[in-house]
DSSP file (Angstrom, degrees, kcal/mol; ACC not computed):
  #  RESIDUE AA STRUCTURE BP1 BP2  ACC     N-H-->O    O-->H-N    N-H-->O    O-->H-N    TCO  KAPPA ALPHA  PHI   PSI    X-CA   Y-CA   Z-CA
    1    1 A X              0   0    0      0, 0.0     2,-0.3     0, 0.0    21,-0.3   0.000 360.0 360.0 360.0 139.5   59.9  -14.0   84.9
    2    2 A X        +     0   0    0     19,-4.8     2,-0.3     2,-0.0    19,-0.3  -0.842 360.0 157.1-106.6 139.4   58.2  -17.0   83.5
    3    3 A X        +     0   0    0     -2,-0.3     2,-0.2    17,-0.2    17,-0.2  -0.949  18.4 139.8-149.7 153.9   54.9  -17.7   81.6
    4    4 A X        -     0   0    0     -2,-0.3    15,-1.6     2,-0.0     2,-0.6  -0.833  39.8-141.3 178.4 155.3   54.4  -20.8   79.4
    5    5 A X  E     -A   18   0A   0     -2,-0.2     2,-0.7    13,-0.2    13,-0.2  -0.883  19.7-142.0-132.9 125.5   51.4  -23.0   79.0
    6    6 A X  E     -A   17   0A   0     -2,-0.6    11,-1.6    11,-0.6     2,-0.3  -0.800  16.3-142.0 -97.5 124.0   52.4  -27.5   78.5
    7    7 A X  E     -A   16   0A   0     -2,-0.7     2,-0.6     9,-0.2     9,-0.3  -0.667   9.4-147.9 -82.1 147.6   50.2  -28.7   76.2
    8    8 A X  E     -A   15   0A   0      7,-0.8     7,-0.8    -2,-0.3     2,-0.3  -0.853  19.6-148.3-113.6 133.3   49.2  -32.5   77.5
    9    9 A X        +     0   0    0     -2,-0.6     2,-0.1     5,-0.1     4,-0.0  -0.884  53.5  42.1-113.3 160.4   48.4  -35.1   74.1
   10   10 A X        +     0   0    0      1,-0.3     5,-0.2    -2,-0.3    -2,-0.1  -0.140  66.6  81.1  93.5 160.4   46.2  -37.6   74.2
   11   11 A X  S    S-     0   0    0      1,-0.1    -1,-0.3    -2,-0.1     4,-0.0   0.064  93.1 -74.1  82.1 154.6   42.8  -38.1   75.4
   12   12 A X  S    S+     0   0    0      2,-0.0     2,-0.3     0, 0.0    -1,-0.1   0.985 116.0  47.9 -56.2 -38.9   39.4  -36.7   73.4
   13   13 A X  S    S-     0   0    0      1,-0.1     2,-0.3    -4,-0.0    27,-0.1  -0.808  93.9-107.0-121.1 153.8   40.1  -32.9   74.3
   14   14 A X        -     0   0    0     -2,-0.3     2,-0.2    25,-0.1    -5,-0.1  -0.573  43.5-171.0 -86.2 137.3   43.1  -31.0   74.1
   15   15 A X  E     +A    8   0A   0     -7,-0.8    -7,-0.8    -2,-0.3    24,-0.2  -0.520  13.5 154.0-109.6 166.1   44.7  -30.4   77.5
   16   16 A X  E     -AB   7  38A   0     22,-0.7    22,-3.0    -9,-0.3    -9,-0.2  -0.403  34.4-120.5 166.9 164.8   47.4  -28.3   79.0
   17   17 A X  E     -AB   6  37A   0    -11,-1.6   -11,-0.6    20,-0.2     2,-0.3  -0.187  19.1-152.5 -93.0 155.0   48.7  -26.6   82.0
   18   18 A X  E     +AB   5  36A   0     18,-0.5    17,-2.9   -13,-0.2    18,-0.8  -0.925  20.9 178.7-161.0 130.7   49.5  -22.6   82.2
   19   19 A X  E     - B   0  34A   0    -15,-1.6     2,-0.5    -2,-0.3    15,-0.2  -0.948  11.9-171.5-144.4 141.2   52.1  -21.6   84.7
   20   20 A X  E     + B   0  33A   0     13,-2.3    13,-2.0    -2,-0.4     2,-0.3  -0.935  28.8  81.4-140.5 131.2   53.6  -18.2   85.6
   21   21 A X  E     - B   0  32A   0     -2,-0.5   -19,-4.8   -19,-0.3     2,-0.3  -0.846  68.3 -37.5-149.0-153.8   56.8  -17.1   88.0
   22   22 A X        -     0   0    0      9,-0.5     2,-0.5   -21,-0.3    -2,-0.0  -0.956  35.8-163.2 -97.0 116.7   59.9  -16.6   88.6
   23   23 A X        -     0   0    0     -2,-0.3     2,-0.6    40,-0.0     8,-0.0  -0.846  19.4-147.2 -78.2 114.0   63.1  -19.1   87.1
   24   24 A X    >   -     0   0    0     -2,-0.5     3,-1.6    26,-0.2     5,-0.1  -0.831   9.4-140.4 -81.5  97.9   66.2  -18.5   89.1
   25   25 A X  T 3  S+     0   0    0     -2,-0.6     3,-0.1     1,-0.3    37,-0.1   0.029  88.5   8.8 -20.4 115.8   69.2  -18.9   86.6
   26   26 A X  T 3  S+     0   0    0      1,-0.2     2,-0.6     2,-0.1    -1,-0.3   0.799  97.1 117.7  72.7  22.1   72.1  -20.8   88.7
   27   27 A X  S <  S-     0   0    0     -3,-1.6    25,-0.4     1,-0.1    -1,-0.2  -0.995  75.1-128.2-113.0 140.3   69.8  -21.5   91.9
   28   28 A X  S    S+     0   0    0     -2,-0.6     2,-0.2     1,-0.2    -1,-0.1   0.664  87.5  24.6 -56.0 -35.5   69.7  -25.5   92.2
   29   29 A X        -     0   0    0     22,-0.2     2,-0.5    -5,-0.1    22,-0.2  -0.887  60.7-171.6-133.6 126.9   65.5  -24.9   92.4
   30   30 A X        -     0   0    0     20,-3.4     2,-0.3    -2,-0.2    20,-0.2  -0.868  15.5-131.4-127.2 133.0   62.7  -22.8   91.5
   31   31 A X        -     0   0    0     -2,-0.5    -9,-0.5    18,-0.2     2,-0.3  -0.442  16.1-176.0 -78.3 131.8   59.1  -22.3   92.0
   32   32 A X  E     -B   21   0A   0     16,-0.5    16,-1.8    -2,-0.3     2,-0.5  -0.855  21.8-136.3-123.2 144.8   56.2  -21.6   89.5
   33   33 A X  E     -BC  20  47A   0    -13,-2.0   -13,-2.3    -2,-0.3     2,-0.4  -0.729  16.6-143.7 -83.3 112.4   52.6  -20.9   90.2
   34   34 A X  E     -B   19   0A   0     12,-2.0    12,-0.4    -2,-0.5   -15,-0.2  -0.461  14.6-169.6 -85.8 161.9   49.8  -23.0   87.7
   35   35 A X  E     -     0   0A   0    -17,-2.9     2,-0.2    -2,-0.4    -1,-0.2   0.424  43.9 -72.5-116.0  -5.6   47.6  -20.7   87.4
   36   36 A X  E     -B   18   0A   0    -18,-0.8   -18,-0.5     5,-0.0     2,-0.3  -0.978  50.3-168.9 152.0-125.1   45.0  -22.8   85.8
   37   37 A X  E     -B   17   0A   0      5,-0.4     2,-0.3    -2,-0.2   -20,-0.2  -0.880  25.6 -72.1 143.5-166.9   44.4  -24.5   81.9
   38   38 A X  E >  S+B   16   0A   0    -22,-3.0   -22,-0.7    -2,-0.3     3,-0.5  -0.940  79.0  14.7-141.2 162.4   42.0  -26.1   79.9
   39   39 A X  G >  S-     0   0    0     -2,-0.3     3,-0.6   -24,-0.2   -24,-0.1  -0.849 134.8  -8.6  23.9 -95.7   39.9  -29.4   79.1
   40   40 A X  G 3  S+     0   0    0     -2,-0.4     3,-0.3     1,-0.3    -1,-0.2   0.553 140.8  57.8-108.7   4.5   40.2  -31.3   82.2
   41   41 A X  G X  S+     0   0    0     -3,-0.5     3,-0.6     1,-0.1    -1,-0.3  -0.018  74.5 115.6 -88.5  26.3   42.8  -29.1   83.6
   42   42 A X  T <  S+     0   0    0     -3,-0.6    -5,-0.4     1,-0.3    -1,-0.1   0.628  88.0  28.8 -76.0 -18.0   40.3  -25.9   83.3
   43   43 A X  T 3  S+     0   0    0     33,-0.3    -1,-0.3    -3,-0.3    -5,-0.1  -0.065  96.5 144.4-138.4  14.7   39.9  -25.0   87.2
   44   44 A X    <   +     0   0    0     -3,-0.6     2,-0.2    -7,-0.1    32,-0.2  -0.077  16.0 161.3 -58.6 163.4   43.8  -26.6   87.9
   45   45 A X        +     0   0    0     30,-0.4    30,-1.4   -10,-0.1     2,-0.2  -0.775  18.8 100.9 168.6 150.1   46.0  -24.8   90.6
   46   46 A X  E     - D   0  74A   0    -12,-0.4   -12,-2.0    -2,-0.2    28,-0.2  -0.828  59.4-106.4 145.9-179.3   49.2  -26.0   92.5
   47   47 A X  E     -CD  33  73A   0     26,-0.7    26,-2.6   -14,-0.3     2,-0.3  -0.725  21.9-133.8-119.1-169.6   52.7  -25.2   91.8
   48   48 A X  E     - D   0  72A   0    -16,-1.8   -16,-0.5    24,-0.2    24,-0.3  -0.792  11.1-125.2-151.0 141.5   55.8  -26.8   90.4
   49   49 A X  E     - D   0  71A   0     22,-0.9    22,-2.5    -2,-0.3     2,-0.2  -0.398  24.4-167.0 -50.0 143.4   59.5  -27.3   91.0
   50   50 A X  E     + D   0  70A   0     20,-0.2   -20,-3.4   -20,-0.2     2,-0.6  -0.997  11.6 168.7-129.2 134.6   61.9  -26.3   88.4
   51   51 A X  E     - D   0  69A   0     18,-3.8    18,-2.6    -2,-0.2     2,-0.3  -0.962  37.4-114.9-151.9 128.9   65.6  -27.2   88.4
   52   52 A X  E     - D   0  68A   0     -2,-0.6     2,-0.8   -25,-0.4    16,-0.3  -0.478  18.3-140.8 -74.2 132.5   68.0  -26.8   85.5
   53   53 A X        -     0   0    0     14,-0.8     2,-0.6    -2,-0.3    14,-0.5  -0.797  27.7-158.7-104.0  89.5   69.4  -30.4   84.1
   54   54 A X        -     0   0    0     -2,-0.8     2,-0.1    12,-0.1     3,-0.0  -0.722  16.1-132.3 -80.3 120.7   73.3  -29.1   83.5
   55   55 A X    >   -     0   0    0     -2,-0.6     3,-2.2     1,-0.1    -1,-0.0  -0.390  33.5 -92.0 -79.4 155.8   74.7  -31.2   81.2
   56   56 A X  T 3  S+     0   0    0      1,-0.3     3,-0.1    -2,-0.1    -1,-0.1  -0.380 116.7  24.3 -67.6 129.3   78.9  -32.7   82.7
   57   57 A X  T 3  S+     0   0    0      1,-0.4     2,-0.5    -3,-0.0    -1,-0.3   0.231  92.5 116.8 102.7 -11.8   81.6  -29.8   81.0
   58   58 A X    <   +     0   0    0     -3,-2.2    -1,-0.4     1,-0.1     3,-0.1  -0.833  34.0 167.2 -98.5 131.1   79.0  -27.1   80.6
   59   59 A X        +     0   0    0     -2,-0.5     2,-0.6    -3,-0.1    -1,-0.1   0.511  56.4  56.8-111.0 -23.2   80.3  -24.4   82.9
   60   60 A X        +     0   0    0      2,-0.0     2,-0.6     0, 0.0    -1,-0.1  -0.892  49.5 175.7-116.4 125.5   78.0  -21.2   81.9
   61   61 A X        +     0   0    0     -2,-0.6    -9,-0.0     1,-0.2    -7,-0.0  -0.826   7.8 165.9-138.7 102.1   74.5  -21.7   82.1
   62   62 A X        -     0   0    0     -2,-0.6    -1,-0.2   -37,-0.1   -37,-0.1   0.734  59.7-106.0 -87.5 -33.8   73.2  -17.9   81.2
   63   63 A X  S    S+     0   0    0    -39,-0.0     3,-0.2   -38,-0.0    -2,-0.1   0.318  95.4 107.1 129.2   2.9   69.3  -19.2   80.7
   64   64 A X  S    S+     0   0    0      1,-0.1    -3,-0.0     0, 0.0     0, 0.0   0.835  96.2  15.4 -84.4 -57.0   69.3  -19.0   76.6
   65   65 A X  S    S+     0   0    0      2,-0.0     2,-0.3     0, 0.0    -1,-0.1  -0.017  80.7 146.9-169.3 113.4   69.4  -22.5   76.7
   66   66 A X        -     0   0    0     -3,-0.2     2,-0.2     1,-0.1   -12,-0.1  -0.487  34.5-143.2 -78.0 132.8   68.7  -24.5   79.2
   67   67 A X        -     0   0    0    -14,-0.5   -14,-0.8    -2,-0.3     2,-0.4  -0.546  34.5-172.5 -83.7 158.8   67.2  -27.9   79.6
   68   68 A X  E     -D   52   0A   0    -16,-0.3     2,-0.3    -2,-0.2   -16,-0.2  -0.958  23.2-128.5-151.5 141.3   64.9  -28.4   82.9
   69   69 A X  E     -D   51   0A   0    -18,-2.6   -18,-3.8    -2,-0.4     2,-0.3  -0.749  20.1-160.5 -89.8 152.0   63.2  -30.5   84.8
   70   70 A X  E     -D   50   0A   0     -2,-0.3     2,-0.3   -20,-0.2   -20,-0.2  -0.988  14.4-177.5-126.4 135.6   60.0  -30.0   85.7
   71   71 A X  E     -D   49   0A   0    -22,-2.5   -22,-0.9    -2,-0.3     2,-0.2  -0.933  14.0-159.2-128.2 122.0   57.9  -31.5   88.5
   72   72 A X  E     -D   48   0A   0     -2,-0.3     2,-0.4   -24,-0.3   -24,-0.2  -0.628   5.3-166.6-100.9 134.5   53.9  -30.3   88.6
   73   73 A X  E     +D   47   0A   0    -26,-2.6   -26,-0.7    -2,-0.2     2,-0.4  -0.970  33.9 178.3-145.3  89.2   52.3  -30.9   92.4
   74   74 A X  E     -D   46   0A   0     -2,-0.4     2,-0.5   -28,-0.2   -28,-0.2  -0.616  28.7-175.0-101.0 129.5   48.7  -30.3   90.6
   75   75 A X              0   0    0    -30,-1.4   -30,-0.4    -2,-0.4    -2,-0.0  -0.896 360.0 360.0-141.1 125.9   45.0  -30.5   92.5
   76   76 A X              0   0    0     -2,-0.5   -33,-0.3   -32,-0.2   -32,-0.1   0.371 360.0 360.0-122.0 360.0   42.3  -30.1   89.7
């Protein structure tokens, strides 16, 4: 299970994004629900793809730490 809130900079008011699922460790992509946020992201909902960025020689990717991309598919 995932929870985590992306803070956005910039702009007058402090922004960010609040998203909660499930990461599957060692599946090529996974989906998280947002679940809403604050300034102009206050009423936000959408999901977003997540997909671990294995760097070439790393053979064990256990989830401790992992880099990811993230891509947010946002309607606000």
């Amino acid at each position: 299970m995932m929870a985590f809130t992306a803070m956005i900079e910039g702009g007058e008011y402090g922004n960010s994004i609040n998203f909660y699922g499930v990461f599957k460790i060692g599946s090529p992509m996974s989906h998280l629900s947002v679940t809403g946020g604050t300034g102009k992201f206050k009423s936000a909902s959408g999901f977003a793809e997540v997909r671990s960025l294995i760097p070439s020689g790393q053979h064990v990717t256990d989830g401790a730490e992992t880099l990811l991309r993230i891509i947010v598919h946002l309607s606000y």
